[in-house]
C-alpha positions in Angstrom: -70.9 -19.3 -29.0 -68.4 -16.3 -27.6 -67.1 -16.2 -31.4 -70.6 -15.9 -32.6 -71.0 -13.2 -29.9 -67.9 -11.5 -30.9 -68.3 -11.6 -34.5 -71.7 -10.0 -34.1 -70.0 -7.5 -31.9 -67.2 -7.0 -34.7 -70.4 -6.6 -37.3 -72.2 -3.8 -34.9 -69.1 -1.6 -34.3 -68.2 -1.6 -37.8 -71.3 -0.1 -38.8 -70.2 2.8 -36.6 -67.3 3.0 -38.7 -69.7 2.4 -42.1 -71.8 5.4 -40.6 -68.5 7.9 -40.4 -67.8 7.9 -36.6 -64.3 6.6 -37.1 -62.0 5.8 -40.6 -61.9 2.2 -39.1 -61.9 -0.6 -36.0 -58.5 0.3 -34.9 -59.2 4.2 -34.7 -62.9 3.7 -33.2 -61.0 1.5 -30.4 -58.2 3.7 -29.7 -60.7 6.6 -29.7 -62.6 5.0 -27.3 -60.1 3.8 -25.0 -57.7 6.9 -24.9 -60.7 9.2 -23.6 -62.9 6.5 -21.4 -62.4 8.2 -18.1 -62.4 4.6 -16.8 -59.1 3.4 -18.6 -55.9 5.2 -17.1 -53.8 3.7 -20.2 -53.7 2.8 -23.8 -50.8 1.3 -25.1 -51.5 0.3 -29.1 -49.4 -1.7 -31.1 -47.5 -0.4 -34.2 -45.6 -2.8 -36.7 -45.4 0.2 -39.3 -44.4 3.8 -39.1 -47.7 4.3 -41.2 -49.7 2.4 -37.8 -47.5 4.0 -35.7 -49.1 7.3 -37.4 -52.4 6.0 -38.1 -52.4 5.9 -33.9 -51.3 9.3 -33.0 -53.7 10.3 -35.8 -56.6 9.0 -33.8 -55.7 10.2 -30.9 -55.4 13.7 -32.4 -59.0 13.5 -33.0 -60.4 13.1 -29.8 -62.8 11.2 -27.9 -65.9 9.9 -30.0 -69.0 11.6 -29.9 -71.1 11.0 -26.7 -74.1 9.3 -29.0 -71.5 6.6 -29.8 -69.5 6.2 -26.7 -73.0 5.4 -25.6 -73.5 2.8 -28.4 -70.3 1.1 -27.6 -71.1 0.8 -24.2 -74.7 -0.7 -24.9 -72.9 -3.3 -27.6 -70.1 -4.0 -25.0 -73.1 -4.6 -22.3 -75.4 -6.6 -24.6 -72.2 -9.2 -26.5 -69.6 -9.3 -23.3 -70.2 -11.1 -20.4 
């Protein structure tokens, strides 16, 4: 059942990537980590030089829009217990 939930969770915030708020998972969840005034640190993995880079680059961008830090907050309400 908590896959289920987080599978359907997976399937939701990828749409968010499909619609063009992030190039993919890992930048939408850096994105919104690194600028949720709730979350003091955000350490993301790197095996790579190219993750490594594919990080900072997400950070450079800045926080998400508001309309889908919103939307990731009504997913994580709804799927997380």
């Amino acid at each position: 059942e908590t896959f289920s939930a987080y599978n359907e969770l997976t399937n939701q915030l990828r749409s968010l990537v499909e619609a063009g708020t992030a190039a993919s998972l890992t930048e939408l969840a850096i994105r919104f980590s690194a600028f949720a005034p709730n979350i003091g640190l955000v350490i993301p993995g790197a095996k790579s030089i190219q993750q490594l880079e594919s990080n900072i680059s997400a950070v450079c961008k800045g926080p998400l829009p508001g309309e889908a830090v919103t939307e990731i907050n009504r997913l994580r309400a709804e799927f997380l217990p």
